[in-house]
KERO-869754 format. One record per atom (N, C-alpha, C): x, y, z. Coordinates in steps of 0.2 Angstrom, whole numbers, padded with zeros to 4 digits, always signed. Each point is the difference from the previous one (the first is absolute). Layout:
N
XYZ
...
//
This chain:
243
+1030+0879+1097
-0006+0002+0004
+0000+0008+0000
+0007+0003+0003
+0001+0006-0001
-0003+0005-0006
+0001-0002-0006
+0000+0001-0005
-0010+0001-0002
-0003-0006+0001
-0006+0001+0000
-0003+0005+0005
+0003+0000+0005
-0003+0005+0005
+0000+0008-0002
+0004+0000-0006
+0002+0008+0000
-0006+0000-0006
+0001-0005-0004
-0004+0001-0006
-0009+0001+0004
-0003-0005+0005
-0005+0002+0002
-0002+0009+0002
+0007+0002+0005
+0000+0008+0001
-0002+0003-0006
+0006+0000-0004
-0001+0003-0006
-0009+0001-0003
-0003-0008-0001
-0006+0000-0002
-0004+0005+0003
+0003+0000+0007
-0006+0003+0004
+0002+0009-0002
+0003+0002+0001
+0004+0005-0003
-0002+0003-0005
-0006-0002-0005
+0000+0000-0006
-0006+0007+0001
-0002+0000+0006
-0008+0003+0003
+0003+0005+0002
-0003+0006+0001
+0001+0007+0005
+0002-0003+0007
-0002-0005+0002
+0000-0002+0007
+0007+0002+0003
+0004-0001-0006
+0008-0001+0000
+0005+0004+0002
-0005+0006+0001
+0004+0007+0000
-0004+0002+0008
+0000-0005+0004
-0005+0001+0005
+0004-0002+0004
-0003+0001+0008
+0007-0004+0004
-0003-0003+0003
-0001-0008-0004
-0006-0004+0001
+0006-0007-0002
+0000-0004+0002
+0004-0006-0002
+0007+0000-0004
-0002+0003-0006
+0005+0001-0007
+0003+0006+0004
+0004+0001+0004
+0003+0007+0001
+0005-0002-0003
+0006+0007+0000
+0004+0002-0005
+0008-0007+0006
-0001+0003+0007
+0004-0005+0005
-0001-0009-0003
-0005-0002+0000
+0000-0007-0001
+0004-0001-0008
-0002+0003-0005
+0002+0000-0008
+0008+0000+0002
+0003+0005+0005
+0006+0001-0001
+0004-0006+0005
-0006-0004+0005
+0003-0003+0004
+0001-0005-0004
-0005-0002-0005
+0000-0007-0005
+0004+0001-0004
+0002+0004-0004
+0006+0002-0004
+0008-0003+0003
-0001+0003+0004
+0007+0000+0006
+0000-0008+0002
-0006-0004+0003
+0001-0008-0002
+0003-0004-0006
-0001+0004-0004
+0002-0001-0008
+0006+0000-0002
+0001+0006+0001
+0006+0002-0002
+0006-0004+0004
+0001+0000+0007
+0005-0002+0004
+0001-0009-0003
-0004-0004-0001
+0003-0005-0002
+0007+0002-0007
-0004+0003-0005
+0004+0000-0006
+0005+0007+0000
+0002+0004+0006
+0007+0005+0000
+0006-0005-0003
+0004+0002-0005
+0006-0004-0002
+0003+0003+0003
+0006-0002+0002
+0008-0002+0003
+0003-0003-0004
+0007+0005+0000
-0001+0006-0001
-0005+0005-0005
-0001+0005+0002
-0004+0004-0004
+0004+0004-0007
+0005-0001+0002
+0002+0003-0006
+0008-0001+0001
+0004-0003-0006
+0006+0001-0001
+0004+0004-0008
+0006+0001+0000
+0003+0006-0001
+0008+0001-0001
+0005-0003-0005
+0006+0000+0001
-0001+0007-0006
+0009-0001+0003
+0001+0006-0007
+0009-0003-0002
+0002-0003-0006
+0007-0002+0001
+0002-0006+0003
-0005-0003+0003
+0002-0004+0007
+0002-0007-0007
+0007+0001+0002
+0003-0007-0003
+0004-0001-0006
+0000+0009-0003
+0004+0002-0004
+0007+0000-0001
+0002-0002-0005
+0009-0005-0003
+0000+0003-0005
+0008+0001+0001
+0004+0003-0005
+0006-0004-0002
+0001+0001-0009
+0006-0004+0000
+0008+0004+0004
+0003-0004+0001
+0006+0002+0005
+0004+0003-0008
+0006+0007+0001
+0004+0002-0005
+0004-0006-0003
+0001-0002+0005
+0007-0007-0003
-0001-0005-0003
-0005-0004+0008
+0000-0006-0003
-0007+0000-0002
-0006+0003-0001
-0005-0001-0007
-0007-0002+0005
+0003-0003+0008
-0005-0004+0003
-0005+0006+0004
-0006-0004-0001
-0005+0004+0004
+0000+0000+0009
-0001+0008+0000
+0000+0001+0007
-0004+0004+0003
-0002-0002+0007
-0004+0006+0002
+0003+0006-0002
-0004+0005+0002
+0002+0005-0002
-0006+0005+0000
+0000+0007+0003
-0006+0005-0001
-0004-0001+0009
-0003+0005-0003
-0004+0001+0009
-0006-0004-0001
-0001-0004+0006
-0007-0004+0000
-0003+0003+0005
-0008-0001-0002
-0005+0001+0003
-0007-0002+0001
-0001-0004+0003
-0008-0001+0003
-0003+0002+0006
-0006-0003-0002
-0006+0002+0006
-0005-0002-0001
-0004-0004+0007
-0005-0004+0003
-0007+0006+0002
-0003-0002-0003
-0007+0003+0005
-0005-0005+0006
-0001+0001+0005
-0004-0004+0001
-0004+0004+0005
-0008-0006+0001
-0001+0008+0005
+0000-0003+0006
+0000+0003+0004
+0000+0001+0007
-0008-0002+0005
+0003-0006+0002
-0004+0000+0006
-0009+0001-0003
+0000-0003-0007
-0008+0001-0004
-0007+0002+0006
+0002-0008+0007
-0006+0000+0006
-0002+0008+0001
+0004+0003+0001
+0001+0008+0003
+0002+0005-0005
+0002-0001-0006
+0002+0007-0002
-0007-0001-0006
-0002-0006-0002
-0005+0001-0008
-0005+0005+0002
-0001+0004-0002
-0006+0002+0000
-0004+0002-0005
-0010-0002+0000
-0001+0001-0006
-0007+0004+0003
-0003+0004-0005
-0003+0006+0001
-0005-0003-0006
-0006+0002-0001
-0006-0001-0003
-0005+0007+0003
+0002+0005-0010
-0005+0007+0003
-0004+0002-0007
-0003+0003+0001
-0004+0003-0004
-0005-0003-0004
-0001-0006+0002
-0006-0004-0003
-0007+0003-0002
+0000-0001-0007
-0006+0002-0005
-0004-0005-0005
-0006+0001-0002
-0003-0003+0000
-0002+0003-0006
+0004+0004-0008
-0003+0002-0003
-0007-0002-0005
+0000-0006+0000
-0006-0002-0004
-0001-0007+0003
-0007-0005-0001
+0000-0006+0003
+0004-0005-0004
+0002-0003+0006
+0005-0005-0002
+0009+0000-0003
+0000+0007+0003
+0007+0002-0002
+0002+0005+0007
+0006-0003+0006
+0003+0002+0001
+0006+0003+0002
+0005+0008+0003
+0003+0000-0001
+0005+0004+0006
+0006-0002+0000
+0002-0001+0008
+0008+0002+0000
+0004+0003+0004
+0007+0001+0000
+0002-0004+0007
+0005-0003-0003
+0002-0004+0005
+0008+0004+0000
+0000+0002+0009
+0007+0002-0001
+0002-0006+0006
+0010-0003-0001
+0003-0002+0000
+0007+0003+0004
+0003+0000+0005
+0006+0003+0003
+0004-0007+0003
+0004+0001+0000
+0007-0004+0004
+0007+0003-0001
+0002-0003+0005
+0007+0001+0002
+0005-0005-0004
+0003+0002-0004
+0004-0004-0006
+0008-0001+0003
+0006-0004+0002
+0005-0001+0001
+0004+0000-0005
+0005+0003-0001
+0005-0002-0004
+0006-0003+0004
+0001-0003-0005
+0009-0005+0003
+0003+0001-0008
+0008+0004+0000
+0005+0005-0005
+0006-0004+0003
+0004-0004-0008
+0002-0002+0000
+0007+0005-0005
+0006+0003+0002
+0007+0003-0007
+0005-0004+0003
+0002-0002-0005
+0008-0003+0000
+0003+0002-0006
+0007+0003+0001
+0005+0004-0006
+0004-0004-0002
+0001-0004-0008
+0004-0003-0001
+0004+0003-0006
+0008-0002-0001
+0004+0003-0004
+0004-0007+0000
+0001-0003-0008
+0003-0003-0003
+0002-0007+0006
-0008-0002-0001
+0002-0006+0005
+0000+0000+0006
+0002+0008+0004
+0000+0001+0006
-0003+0002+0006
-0006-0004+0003
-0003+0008+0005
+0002+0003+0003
-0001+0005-0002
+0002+0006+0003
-0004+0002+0006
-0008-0002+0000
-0003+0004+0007
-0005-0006+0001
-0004-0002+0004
-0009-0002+0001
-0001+0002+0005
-0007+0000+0000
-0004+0005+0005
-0007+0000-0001
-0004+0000+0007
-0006+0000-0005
-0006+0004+0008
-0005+0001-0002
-0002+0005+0007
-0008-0003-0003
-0004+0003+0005
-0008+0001+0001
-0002+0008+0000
-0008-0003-0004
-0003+0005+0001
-0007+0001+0001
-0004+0004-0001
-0008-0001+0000
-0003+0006-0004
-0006-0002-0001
-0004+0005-0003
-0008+0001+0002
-0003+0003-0003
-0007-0001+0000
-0004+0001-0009
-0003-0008+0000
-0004+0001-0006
-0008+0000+0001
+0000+0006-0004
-0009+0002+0000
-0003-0002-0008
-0006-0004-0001
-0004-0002-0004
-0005+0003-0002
-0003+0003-0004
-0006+0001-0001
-0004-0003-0006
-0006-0004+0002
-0004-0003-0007
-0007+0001+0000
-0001+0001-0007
-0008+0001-0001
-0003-0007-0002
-0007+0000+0003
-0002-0009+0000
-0004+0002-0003
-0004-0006-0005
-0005+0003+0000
-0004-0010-0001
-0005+0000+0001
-0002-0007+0002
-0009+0001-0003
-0001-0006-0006
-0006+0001-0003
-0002-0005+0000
-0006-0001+0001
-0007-0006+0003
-0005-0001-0004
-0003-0006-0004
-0005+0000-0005
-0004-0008+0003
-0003+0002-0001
-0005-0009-0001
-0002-0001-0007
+0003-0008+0001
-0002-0002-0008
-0005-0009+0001
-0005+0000-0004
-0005-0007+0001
+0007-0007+0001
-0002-0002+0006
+0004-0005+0003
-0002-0006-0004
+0001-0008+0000
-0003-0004-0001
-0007-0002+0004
-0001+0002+0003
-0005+0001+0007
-0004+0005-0001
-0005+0000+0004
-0004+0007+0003
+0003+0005+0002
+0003-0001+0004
+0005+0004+0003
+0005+0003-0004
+0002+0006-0001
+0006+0005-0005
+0007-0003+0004
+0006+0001-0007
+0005+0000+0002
+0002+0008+0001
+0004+0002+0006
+0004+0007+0001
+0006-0001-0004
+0002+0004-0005
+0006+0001-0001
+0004+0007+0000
+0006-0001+0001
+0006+0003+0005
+0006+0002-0004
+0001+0007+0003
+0005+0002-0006
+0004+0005+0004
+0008+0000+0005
+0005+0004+0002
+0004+0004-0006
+0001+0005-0002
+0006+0004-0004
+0002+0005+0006
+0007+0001-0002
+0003+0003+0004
+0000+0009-0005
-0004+0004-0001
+0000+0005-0004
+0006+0004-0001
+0002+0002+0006
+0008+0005+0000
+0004-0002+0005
+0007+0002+0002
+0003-0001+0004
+0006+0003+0000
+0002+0002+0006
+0004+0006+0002
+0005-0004+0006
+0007+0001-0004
+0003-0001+0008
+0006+0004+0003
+0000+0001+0005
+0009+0007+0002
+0002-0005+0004
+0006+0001+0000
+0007-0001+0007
+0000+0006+0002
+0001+0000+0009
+0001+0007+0004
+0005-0004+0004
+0001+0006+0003
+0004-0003+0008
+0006-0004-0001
+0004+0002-0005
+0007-0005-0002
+0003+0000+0007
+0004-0002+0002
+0004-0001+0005
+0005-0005+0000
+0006+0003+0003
+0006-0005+0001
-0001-0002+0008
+0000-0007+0001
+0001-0004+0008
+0005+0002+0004
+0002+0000+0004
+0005+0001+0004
+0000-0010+0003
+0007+0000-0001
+0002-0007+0000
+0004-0001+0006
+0000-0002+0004
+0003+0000+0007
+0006-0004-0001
+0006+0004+0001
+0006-0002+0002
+0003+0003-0009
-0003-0001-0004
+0002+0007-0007
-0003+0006-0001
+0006+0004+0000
+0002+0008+0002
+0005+0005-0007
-0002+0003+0001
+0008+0005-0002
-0001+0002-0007
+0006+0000-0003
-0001+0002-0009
-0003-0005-0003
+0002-0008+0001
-0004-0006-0003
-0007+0001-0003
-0003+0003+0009
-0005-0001+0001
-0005+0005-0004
+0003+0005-0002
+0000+0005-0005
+0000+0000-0004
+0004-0002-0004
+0000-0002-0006
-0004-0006-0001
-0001-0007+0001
-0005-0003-0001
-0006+0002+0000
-0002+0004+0005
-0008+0005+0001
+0000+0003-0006
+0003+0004-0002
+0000+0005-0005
-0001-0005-0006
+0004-0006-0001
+0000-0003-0007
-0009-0006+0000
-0002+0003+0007
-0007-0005-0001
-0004+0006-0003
+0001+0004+0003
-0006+0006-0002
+0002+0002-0010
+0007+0001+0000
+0000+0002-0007
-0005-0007-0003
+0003-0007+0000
-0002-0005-0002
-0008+0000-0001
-0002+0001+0007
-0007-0001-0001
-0005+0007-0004
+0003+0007-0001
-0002+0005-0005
+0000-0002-0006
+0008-0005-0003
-0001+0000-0007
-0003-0005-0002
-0003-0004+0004
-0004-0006-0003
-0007-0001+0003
-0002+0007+0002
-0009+0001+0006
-0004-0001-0008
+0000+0002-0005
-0006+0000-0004
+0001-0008-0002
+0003-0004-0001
+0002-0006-0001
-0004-0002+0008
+0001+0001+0006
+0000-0002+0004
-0008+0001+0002
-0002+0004-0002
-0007+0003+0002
-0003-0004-0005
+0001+0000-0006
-0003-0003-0006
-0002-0007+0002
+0006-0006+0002
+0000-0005+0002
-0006-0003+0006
+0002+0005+0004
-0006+0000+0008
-0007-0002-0001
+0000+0005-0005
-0006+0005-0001
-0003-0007-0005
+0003-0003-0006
-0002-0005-0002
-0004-0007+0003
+0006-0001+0005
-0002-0006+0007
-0005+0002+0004
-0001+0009+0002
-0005-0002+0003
-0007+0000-0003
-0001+0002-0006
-0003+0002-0004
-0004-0009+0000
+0005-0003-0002
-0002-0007+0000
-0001-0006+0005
+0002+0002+0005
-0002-0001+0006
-0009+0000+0001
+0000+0007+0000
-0009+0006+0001
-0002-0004-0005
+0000-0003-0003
-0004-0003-0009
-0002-0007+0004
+0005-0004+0002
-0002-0006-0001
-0004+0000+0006
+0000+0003+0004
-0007+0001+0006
-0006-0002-0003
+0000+0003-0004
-0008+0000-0005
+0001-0004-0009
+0004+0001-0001
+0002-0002-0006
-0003+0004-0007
+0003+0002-0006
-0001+0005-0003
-0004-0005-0004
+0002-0007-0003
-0007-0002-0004
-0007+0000+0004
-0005-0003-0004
-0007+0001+0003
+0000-0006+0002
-0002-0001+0009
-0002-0006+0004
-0008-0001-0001
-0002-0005+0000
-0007-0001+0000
-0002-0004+0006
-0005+0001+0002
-0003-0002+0006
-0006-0002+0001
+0000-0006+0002
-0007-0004-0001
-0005+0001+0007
-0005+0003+0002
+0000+0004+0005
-0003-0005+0005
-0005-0005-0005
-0002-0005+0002
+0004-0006+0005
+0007+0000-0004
+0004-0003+0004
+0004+0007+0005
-0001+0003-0002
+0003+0004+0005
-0004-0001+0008
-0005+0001-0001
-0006-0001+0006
+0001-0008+0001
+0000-0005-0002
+0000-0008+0003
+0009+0002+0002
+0005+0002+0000
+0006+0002+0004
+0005-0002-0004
+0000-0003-0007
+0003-0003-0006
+0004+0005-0003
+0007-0001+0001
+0003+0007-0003
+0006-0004-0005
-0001+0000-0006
+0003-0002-0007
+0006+0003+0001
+0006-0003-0003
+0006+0002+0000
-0001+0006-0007
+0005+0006+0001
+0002+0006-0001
+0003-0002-0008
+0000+0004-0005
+0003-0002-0007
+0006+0002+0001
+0005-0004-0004
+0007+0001+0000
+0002+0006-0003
+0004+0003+0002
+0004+0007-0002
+0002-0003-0008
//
């Protein structure tokens, strides 16, 4: 139902009206979105070993052993109720039937850094710390609206979401302070989440940026939806075409 409801905005959206602070405002788009969105956020949002599970044969006896440094890390975000937030700005209306809109996107991303140092079979250390960050999105939408002769008198609307560009940063790394761990440990773990998460951010951006990217799509959906307006109006709302 969700889904038809955004596609009706949309229709309406398709007029000058839409750039008005008249029903279709920029807050409602952004508050329907954010309906959207919050069911399909995955958990985690992102994961990430480097090494993790790595064996060596032993000099002697030939047998495979741990060995080498391991490393992962969980994304997930945090508290979505409170930290998602979605922005809907600059809405245009370059020609009829073609609209075009940036939807920005922020949250508070958690990490959970897992290292454990192994040598010929041996652990030597494990250890594992928290952290957070802040990711910023940015997309260009653009949303285009046609009528085509229905079976009826009545025209069918058909509907079409592309997501045109997209932009994403990670800001605000931070290491957690973790109550009751302190000291050099607590240092060097921190330290090994921050490098960790450097060597692998365009990986990790790329990733994000992907999910959200797909997430923002399926709202509207990138094939053309067709709408029978007729049945629109008697309350009949047709199941949605399969991805």
């Amino acid at each position: 139902m969700k889904r038809w409801l955004l596609c009706v905005i949309l229709w309406s959206s398709s007029s000058s009206a839409f750039a008005q602070d008249d029903l279709d405002s920029p807050e409602q788009l952004a508050n329907l979105f954010r309906s959207l969105l919050m069911p399909n956020v995955p958990d985690p949002l992102y994961e990430k070993s480097s090494r993790w599970g790595q064996q060596r044969k032993a000099p002697i006896t030939k047998k495979l052993r741990n060995d080498g440094k391991w490393r992962k890390m969980s994304a997930t975000m945090h508290d979505p109720a409170k930290t998602l937030k979605i922005g809907v700005r600059d809405i245009k209306v370059p020609e009829e039937g073609r609209t075009t809109f940036e939807v920005w996107v922020t949250f508070r991303a958690n990490l959970n850094f897992e290292q454990q140092i192994w040598e010929n079979g041996i652990r030597l250390y494990s250890g594992s710390t928290r952290g957070h960050c802040t990711v910023v999105t940015r997309m260009l939408c653009e949303v285009s609206t046609r009528f085509e002769k229905g079976t009826k008198l009545v025209p069918d609307a058909v509907f079409r979401m592309r997501v045109l560009e997209a932009t994403l940063a990670i800001a605000g790394l931070e290491v957690d302070h973790i109550l009751g761990f302190g000291g050099d440990g607590a240092r060097i773990l921190g330290d090994a989440l921050i490098e960790f998460v450097k060597d692998i951010k365009p990986d990790l951006e790329r990733d994000l940026l992907e999910k959200g990217t797909r997430a923002i799509v399926k709202a509207g959906d990138t094939k053309e939806i067709r709408i029978s307006l007729e049945k629109l109006i008697k309350g009949e709302f047709p199941k949605l075409p399969k991805k």
